[in-house]
Structures are given as C-alpha cells and as structure tokens.
N, C-alpha and C positions, 0 to 999 in steps of 0.2 A: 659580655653582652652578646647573645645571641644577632643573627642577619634582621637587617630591618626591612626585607625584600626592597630595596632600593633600586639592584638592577637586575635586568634578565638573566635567568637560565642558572643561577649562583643563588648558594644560603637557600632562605624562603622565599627568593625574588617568583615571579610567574617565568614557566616552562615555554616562552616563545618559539614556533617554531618557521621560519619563511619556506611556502608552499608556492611551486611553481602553476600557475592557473593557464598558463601559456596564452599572455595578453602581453601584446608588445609592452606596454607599458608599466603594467601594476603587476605585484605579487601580492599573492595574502600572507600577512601575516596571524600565526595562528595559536593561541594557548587551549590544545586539545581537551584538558580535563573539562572545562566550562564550556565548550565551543566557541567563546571568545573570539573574533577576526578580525582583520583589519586589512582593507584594500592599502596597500603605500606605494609609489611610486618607485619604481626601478631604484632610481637614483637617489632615493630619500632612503633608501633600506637602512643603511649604515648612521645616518643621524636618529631614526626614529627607534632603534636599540638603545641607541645612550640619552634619549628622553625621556627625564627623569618627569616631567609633568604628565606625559602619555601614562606611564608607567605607574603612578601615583593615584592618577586618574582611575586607570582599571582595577590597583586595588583597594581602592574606595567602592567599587561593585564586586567587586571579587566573587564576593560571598554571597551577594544576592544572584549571580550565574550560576552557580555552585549549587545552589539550594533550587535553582528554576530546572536547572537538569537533574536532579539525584528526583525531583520531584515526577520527574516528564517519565523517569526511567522505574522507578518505587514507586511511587505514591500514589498512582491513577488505581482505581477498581474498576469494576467488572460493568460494562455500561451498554453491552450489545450480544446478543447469540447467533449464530447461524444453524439457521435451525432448515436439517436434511430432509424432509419428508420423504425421500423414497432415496435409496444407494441406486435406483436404474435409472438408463439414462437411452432414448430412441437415438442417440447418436453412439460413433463410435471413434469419438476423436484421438490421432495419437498420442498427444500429452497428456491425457488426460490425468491426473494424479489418483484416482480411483482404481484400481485393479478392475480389469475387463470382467471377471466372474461374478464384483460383486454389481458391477452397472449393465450384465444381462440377467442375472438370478438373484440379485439382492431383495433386501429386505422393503418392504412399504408401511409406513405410520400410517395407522386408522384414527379415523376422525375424532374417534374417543381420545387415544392416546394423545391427537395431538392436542386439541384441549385440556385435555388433564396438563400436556406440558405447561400451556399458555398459564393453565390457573397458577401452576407452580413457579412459574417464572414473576407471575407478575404479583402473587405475596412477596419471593426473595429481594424483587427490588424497590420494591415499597419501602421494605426494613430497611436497605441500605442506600437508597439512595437521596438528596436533599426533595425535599417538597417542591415540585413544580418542577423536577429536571424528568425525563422520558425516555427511557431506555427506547433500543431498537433493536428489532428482530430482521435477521435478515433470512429469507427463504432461499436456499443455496441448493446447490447438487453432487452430484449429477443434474440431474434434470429436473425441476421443484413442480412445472408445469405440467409434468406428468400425471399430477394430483392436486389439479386446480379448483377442482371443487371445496376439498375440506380447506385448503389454502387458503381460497376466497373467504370463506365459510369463520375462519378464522380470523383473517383482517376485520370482516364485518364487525363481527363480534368483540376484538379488544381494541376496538380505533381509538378508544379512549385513554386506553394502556400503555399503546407501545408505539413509536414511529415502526414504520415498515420498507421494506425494500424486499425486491425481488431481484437473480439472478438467472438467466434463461438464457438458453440460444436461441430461442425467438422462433422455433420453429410450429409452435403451439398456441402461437397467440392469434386472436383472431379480434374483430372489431369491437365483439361483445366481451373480452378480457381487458381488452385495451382502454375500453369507456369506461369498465371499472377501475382501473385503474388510475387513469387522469383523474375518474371522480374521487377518488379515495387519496388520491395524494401520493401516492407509494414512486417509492426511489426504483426505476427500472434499467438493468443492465441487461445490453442483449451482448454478445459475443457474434464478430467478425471479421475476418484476418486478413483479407485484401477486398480491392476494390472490383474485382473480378472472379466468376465462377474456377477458372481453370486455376490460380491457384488458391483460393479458399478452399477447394475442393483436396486438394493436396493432404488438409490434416485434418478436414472436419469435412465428413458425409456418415450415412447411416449405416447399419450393422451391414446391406444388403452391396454396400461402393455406391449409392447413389446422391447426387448433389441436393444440397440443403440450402445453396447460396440464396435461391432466390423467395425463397421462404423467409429470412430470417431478413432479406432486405426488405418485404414486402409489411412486416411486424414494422422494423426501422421509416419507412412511410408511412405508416398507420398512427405512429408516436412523432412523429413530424414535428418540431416546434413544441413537444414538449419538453418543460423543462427540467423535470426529475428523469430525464431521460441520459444513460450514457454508455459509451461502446467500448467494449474493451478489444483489441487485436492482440494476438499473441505472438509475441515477434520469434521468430523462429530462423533459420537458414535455407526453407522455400520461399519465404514473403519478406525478406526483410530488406532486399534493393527495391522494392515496391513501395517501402513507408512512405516517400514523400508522395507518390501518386495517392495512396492511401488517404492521408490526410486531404488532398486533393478533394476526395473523392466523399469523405465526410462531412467538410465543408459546405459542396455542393449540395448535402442531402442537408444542409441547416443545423448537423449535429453540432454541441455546445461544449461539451464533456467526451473526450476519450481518455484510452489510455494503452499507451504500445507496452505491455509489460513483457519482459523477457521470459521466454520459456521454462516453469517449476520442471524440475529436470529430477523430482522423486521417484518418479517410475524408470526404469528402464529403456521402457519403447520411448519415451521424451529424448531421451538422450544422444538416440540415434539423426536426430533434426536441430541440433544444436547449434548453433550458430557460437563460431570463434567471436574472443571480446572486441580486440582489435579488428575485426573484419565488419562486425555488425554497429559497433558505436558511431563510425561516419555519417553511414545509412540513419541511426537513429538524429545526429545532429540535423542531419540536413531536413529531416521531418520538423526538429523542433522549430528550426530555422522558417518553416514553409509554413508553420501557423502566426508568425508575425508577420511575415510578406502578406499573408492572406488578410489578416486584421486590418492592416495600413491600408491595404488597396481597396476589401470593402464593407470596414466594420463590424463584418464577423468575426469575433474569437472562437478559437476552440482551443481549449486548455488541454491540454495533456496531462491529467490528475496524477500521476506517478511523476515526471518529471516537476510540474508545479511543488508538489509535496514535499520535494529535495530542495527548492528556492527557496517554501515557507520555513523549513526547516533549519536555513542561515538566517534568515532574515529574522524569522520570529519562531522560535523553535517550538512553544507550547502550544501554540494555532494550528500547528499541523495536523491533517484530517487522517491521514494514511496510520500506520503501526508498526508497518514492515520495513522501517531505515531508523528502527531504534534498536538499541540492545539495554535487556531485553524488548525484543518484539510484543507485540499486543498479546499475542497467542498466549492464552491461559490465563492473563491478567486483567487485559480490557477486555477481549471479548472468549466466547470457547466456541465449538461446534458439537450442537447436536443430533446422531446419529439416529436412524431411522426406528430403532429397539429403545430409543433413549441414550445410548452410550456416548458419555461427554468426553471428548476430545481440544484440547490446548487449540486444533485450528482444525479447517477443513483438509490440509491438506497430511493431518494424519490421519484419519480416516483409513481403513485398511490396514493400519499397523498396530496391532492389537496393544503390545507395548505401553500405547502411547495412550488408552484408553483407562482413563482416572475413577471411573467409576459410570452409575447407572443413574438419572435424573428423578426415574421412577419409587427408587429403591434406597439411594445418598443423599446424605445433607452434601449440597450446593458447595457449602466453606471447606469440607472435608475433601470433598474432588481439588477443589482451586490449591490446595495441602496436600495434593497425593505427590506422590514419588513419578509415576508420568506425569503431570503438570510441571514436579518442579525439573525437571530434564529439560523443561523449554524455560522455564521465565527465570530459571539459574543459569540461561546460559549468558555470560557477556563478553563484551570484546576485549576485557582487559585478560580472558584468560585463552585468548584465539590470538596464534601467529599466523600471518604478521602484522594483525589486529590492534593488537596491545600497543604495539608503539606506530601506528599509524595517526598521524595529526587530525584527518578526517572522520574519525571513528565513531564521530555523535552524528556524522549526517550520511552513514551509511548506513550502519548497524550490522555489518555484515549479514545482512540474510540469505539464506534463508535456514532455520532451523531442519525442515524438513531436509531438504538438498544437502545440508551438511551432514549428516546422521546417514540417511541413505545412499548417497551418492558419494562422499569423501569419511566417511566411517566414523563420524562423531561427534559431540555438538562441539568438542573444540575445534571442529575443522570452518574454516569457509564455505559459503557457499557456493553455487557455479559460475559467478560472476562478478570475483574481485575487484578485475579491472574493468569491465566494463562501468560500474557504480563510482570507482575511482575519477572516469573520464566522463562522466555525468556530476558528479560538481566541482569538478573542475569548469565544464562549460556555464552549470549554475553562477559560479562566480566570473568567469567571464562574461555573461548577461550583468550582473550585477556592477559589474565595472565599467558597464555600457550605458548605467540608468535606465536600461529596458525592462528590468523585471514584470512591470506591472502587464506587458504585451503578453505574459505569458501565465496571468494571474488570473483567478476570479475577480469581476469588479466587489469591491468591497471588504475585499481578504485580512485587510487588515483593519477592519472596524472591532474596537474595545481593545488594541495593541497597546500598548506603552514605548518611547522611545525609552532607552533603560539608561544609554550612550552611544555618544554622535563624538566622535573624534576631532570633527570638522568645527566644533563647539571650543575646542581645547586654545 
C-alpha cells in the first residue's frame, strides 16, 4: 500500500516548510509548490505538523492550489502590448534600459504604421480573446510623448478596441494633453524619483545636465485627483534614504498609486547606482510603513503597486495585477513590446538586445513570434531551474525577476536577478502585515471583490 499523505514532509504527504517572517510571534508555514501558507503561532509549530485534520484539510484543496498556480504560471495569454512609438527619448536618464544611441538616433513610427499596428492588433485579439473582455495597449518608451499627436490620433480612433495607458516622464504634457486624457480615460504614469530637484536631478535631467524636476511635477499638478493617475520612483542608492520623505511628499500632492521599484540594472550605467539589498530594504520598509501612518492620520491611501502586488500575491495569487513576481513572468505571454520598426519583443526592457527580438508585427503571424526561440528564452525561464530558486519556499511570490537583469547582468536566464534578497525581505514583511490584519491599509479599496475564500485554517 503505497503513503496516504497523512503526514508532512514523508511518502506523498505535502512538502511543509516553517519560514521565518521575523514576527515576534508567528512563523509561516509554507508548502512551496501550491503557494499554500499558513501564519501558526511560535509555540503551536510543533503540534500544527502532527495535525492530521490541518493536514487533511489542505489535501482536500490540494489540487485545486495546484491547478490555480500551474494556471497563473501556463495558462494566461496574451492580453496587453506595449507598444514603442519612437526608441528616443528628450531625457537622458541613467538607468535607463535602452541603449543611449538608440534614445538619441533611434527609430520613430509613422502614423501610418502605427495604425496598421493598431488594425493588426485589434483582428488578433478579436480571434483570441472571450467576447466582452478588452485588451490593453500601453504607450511605452523611451519617451511615447515625443509623438503625441499620432498617439492621441490613435486612442481617438480605437477607444472602442482597446483600454489605453500611457508611460511618460511628464515632461511633455501640457494642459491640452492632459484634458485629453482625463477625457479619454487613459491609465497615466509619470516617473519621479524624489521629492526634491537636487536629488531627482541626480539620475534623471536632459541630454544638455539640465533639471526636468519641475516640469514633470508641474504635469503631476495638472493630473491632481485624478485617478488613472500613478507615479513610479526608481529606487536607486542616490534616493533611496529619501523614500519615506518621498512618500511624504506624494501624499501631500494627493497622489493615489505609486510605485518605488528597484532599479532594472540591464544596462551597465544602471549598475554603477545600485543600491545594496540589505542597505536599501529598511529604507524601503519604513516607506511602506509611512503610507499606513499617513492613511490612519488622514484617510488618504497611497498604495504602493509593486509592494501591494506581492500581498495580493499571498493573499489571493490570481488577482494579482503586476507579472513580474511570477515565474514565468508576463514577458512574452501576457503581454510583448512593440518596437518602433514593429520588432516584437517578450518585454520593454529587451529592447536593444537584438537576440531577444522574436520577429516583425508587420511582416509575422503574432502566434509564430509568441513560438519563437527569443520568446521562449523568457516564458521557459522558471525558478524550478534557477539556484537557489529551486528550493526556496518563497518562490511563487517572488518569481525571481528579473529576466532581463539575469541574462545581462549575471549571464543567463538561469541566474537571478539583482535582487534576491531584497524581494526575499519584502514578503517577508508582506506576511508580517499580514500577521498584523493590516493588509487592507496597504491595499486598493475593493482588491478583493469576486475572490473566493478557498481555506481558512481558523474554520478547522
């Protein structure tokens, strides 16, 4: 008679593993294949392994965890493009993940072309996608605003087709971009790295060293209260003792949605502004920290979308809005990027690495790129074949990212990306939030409307 999984870690039992979350009182306990967790009390550890009804209990869901992640991971298609209209960019930011020759000489889509894209885009997801569901386009860069006319010209024209979003440093916008935009509904990111000129200016000013700060704050007023409205800072090791002022400093300006994402460290010159894990994760705690203080004291939230994304990610793993803390990551499967010639790209941030470029949008069936051999270089990569990946218990709510960073910067997609630890010490504090019943201080209202509770322990 073969094992009847009765107990952990033995036979066919479930793989339990206790993770330290560093909460005076609770550990998680964790069955990594399913993302399975469980907050147990210190002192409870040792009876809640020989609990045969806990234990019973989970594998009665087993399989429907199993089946929710192999889905989250497989089974999603293609539901968004970031579509480049021009490789230039009027800035000359240091991280930028674009190669400086092609963001002062690069290539620009014509209005023709980029319609021809849009027509092509919006047959392929007709075929594939359910009736009544709406792909989304997002205008990406470099700098998308550099060519806001056919831009515009093109939202106008498929509002009917696609949701829309923009990415901009906000240096281009003016009141008459802005009206259209509120009017049209469009998801707007501006990018800004501190709350003051002297060090924004640090990684982000124009080709000529001149500051752009108050330009892009002036865009960030102009967008005031609205709420497709969100800002991304790039946490670096010039701005990154500033995060909690930062937040501060968002706050005050009514913003709803950021996000401190750690520096894509693809290029070179990224690299040299790096920010150690253990040096910058306190810095980033105590940000996350200061957007609950802020909420309590005066009902403003501002979520932190990368950080939220790693909570929804325990809490309800298929709600998650983000890509890049799965393995594989979205790049090449949910969404691609396309390149200013048409050349389709797994993400934005290959772009410049020829390699990695699956074919021509003009010229390829769609299905044949999403099959090519660079595509599959990204959505083949996963963490079961990355050390020390593979047997990290964490590993559905990290997803080691980043594809790009790994490949360029540590020499392959089996490597890691540039920030093991730091992602490690980000949920870990997720589940300390979550040990606290705070989550929702750090949530969208409504985050979990059409969830399902799957299992509640506290039921048992």
């Amino acid at each position: 008679m073969s094992s009847r999984g009765r107990m952990l870690n033995t036979g066919s039992g479930p793989s339990f593993m206790p993770v330290d979350i560093k909460h005076p009182d609770y550990v998680c306990l964790l069955e990594p294949n399913t993302a399975f967790w469980s907050l147990v009390k210190k002192d409870a550890l040792a009876q809640t392994l020989q609990d045969e009804t806990f234990i019973a209990a989970y594998m009665a869901k087993a399989k429907v965890f199993a089946d929710e992640m192999a889905n989250l991971r497989f089974g999603l298609g293609l539901s968004a493009v970031y579509v480049n209209p021009t490789a230039r960019c009027n800035l000359n930011c240091t991280y930028c993940y674009i190669p400086e020759d092609m963001r002062q000489r690069g290539a620009r889509m014509s209005a023709e072309n980029l319609h021809k894209a849009m027509e092509i885009l919006k047959d392929y997801f007709k075929s594939k996608l359910p009736q009544g569901r709406i792909p989304q386009i997002i205008f990406h860069g470099a700098e998308p605003m550099l060519e806001s006319k056919i831009v515009f010209s093109a939202i106008e024209t498929y509002k009917d087709d696609f949701r829309f979003g923009i990415q901009t440093n906000g240096t281009m916008l003016d009141s008459t971009a802005v009206e259209f935009i509120k009017n049209a509904g469009i998801g707007i990111g501006l990018s800004l790295d501190a709350s003051n000129a002297a060090i924004a200016d640090s990684t982000r000013k124009t080709w000529q060293g001149e500051s752009v700060f108050a330009k892009t704050l002036a865009a960030m007023e102009l967008l005031q209260g609205y709420e497709g409205m969100n800002v991304i800072c790039t946490v670096t090791k010039e701005n990154m003792a500033q995060l909690e002022e930062t937040v501060n400093f968002f706050h005050n300006n009514k913003v709803s949605t950021i996000m401190l994402n750690m520096i894509r460290c693809t290029q070179p010159a990224s690299r040299t502004i790096k920010p150690v894990d253990d040096e910058v994760f306190p810095y980033f705690e105590k940000a996350i920290r200061r957007t609950q203080q802020l909420y309590h004291e005066t009902g403003h939230k501002v979520v932190v979308a990368n950080f939220a994304n790693i909570l929804i990610s325990i809490l309800a793993p298929t709600a998650r809005r983000l890509m890049c803390d799965i393995s594989p990551c979205g790049g090449g499967r949910v969404f691609f990027a396309l390149g200013p010639e048409g050349g389709m790209y797994p993400c934005s941030e290959f772009i410049g690495l020829e390699e990695f470029c699956g074919g021509n949008l003009f010229h390829d069936d769609i299905d044949d790129v999403l099959s090519s051999k660079a595509f599959r270089m990204v959505t083949g990569r996963q963490v079961e074949d990355i050390s020390p990946c593979r047997q990290c218990a964490i590993r559905h709510f990290c997803g080691a990212p980043c594809p790009a960073e790994a490949y360029t910067m540590n020499g392959g997609m089996d490597k890691t990306g540039a920030f093991c630890e730091f992602y490690e010490e980000q949920v870990r504090l997720a589940f300390r939030i979550i040990a606290e019943e705070a989550e929702n201080d750090f949530l969208w209202d409504g985050w979990d409307k059409g969830t399902t509770i799957l299992f509640d322990a506290g039921q048992l």
